[in-house]
N, C-alpha and C positions, 0 to 999 in steps of 0.2 A: 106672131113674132117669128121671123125670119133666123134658122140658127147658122153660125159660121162654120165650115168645115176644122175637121179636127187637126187638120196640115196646118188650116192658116192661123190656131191661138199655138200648137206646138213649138212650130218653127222660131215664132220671137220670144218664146220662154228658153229653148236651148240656146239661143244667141246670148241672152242676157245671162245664164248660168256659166257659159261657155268665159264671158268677158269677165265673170266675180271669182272662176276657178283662175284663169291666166294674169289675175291682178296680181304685181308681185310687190315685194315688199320694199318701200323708196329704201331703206338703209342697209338692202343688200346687192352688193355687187361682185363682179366675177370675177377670179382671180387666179394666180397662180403661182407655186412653191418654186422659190430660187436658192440655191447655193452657191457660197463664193469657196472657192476651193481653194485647197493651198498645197501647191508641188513642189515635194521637200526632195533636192537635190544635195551634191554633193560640189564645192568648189574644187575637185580634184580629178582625175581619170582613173580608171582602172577598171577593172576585170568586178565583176557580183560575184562575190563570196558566199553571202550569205543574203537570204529575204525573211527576216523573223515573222514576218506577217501575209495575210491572206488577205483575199479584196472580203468584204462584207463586213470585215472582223471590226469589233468597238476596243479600242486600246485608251490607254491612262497616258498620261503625262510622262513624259522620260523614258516611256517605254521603246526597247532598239528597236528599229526596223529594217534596216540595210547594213551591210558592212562590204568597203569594197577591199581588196587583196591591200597590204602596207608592208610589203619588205622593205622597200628603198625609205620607205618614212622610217620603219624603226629603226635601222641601222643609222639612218644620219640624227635621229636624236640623241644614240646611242653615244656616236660620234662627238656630237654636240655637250653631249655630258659630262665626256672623258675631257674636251678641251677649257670646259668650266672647270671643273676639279685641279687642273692643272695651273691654272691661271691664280685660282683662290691658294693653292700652294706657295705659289713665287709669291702672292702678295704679303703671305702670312709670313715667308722668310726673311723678305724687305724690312717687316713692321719689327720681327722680333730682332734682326739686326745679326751677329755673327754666333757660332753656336759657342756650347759653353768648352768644349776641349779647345777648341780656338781660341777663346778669352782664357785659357788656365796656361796656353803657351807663353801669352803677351806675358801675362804675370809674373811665368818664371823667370823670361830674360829680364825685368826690370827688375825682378829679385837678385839676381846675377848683376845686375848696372848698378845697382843701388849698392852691393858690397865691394865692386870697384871702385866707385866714387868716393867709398868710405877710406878704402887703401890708399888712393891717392892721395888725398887729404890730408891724410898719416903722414905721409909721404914727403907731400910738398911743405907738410910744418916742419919734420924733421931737416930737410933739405934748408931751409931760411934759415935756420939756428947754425949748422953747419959751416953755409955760407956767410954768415955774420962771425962766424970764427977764424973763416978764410980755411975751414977744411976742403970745402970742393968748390969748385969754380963756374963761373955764372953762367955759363952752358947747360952744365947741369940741373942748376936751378930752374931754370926757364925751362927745361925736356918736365922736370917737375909738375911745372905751374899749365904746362898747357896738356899734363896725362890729366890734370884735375880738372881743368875746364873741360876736356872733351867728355870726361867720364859723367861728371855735373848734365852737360848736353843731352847723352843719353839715355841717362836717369828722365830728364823732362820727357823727350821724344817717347819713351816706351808707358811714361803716363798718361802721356795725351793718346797713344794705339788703347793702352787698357779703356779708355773713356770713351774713345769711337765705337770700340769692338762692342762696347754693352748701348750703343746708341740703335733706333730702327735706321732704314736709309734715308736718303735726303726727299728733301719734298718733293722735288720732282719726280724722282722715281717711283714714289708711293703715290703720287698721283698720274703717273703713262701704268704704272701697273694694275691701279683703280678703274680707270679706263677698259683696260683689257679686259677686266673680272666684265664689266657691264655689258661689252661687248661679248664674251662668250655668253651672260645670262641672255644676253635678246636673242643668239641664235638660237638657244635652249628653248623657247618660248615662242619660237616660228617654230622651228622643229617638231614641236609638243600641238602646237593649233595644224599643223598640217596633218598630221598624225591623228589630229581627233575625227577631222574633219571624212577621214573614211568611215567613218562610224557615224549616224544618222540615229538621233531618235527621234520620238513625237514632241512637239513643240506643246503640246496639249490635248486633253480629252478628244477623242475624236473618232469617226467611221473611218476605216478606208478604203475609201470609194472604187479606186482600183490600185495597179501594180503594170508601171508598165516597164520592167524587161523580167525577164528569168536570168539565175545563178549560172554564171561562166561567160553572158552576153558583158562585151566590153560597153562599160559607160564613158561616156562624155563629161565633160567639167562642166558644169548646170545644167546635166540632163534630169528630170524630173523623174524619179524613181517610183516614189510612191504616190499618189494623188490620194489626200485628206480631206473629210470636211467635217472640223471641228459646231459643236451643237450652235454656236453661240454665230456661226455664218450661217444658218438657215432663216432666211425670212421670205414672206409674202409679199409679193408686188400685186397690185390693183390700179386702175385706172378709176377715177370720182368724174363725175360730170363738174363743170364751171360753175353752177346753181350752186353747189354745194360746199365746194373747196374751203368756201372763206367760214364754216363750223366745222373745219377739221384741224388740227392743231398734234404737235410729237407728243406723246405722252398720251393721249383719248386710247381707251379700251377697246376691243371689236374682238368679235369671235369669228373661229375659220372652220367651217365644217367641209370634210374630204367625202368622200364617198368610200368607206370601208373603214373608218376612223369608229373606232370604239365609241368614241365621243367627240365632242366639238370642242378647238382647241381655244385657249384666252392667251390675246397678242396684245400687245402693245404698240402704235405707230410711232416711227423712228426718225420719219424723213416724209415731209412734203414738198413735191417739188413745186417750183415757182417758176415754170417754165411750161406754157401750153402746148399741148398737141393736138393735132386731125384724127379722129380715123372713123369711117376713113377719111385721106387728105380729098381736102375742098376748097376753092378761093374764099376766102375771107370775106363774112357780111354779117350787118346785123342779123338774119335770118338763119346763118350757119354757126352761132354762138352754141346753141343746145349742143353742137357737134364737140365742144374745146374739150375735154379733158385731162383732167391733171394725173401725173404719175404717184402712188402713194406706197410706201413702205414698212413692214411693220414684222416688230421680231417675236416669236413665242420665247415663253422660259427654256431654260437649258433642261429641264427638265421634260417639258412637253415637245423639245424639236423632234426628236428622233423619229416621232410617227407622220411625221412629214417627211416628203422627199422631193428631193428637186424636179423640175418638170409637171407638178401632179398639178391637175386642174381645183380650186377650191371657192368656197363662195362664202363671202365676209360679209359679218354683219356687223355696221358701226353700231357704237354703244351712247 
């Protein structure tokens, strides 16, 4: 028997090893860590005051990050406060109506009217009796009769001031003054939103990714100060072949392993897209179907984002 060289059985054992090492696993595919960032700005202008924060740093909710210079904000809320205050004064003066030494003057002259009216009265009965005896004459009577009706007159007139002066003002005026009061609280409340608006804090849990000006550089009004990226914007993009798309579904589990990751992370798919792509691009045919792939999206917990990072290459495994 004839034996084979040891080249010609080695050669097709390293092939077929070489082809069972390079078999890769159909439910994983290659991927990559994306962040959607969020650049919190200022709708206002002004000078950097202050930068509470550092790029790298991981901050909590409500935490400040920026504060730009606000002289001209404080003073005009200031402004705005003093001209509400004075507004809610006049309204309150309107409502209460005249003060009380003002209502205690009415008082007295109709206290003074009322014991004229009484004299007269005295007066113009003594006067009738008189003239019904033919002691004075009917000139007289009548000077009598009309001190009584005027003094009478009086007496009404300073009761109806006493009932005004304890009255609020009239309704128009306590509604243009009502008005006024609304009108100075809404300046107060631009004034107060403009005012806050130099001061920036964290919208929520988050890295920040960077910082782009320094303290005394003038900012712009929506210049983006600080750049965020809270845990809950870290997801994985992957591309699926066509074959597949249609057993993937939001909600299916898959694992993401990084290269330096302590361990392999557990995601969640968020988003399948329903729109094909090339790549590479190629005319359209039955024979170029294998090429279609669908875009696919998928969030870790807020707990496991952090050891991802945007940019990094990772390789997912459906579940």
């Amino acid at each position: 028997m004839s034996r084979l060289p040891y080249a010609a059985i080695a050669f097709p054992l390293c092939v077929a090893l070489l082809a069972g090492c390079s078999r890769q696993d159909p439910n994983a595919f290659q991927g990559y860590v994306e962040g959607e960032f969020v650049y919190l700005s200022s709708s206002q202008s002004g000078e950097l005051t202050q930068l509470a924060v550092a790029r790298g740093q991981t901050v909590q909710a409500d935490t400040p990050l920026f504060e730009l210079e606000s002289v001209d904000e404080t003073a005009a809320l200031r402004q705005a406060q003093q001209q509400l205050a004075t507004a809610r004064a006049q309204l309150a003066d309107i409502e209460t109506g005249k003060r009380t030494p003002e209502v205690n003057v009415v008082r007295a002259q109709l206290a003074e009217a009322v014991a004229n009216a009484r004299k007269a009265s005295l007066q113009l009965t003594r006067d009738q009796a008189q003239f019904a005896a033919g002691g004075i004459p009917k000139a007289q009577l009548d000077d009598s009769r009309a001190n009584a009706d005027a003094t009478s007159a009086q007496v009404r007139e300073l009761t109806n001031q006493v009932e005004v002066a304890r009255l609020p003002g009239r309704s128009q005026q306590l509604a243009a003054q009502s008005a006024q009061v609304a009108a100075a609280q809404a300046v107060v409340t631009q004034a107060q939103w403009k005012l806050d608006q130099k001061r920036v804090a964290a919208p929520a849990q988050g890295l920040v990714y960077d910082t782009l000006y320094r303290v005394g550089e003038w900012v712009k009004a929506g210049s983006p100060v600080v750049e965020m990226l809270p845990p809950q914007n870290v997801k994985v993009r992957l591309f699926v072949p066509e074959a597949i798309v249609g057993r993937i579904a939001a909600g299916q589990s898959l694992t993401v392993h990084c290269d330096g990751c302590a361990r392999d992370v557990p995601a969640k798919i968020t988003y399948v897209s329903n729109k094909a792509e090339y790549t590479p691009p190629v005319i359209y045919s039955n024979e170029s179907r294998s090429k279609l792939v669908f875009m696919v999206e998928a969030h870790p917990s807020i707990a496991d984002a952090p050891s991802l990072h945007p940019g990094q290459p990772v390789t997912v495994t459906l579940q």
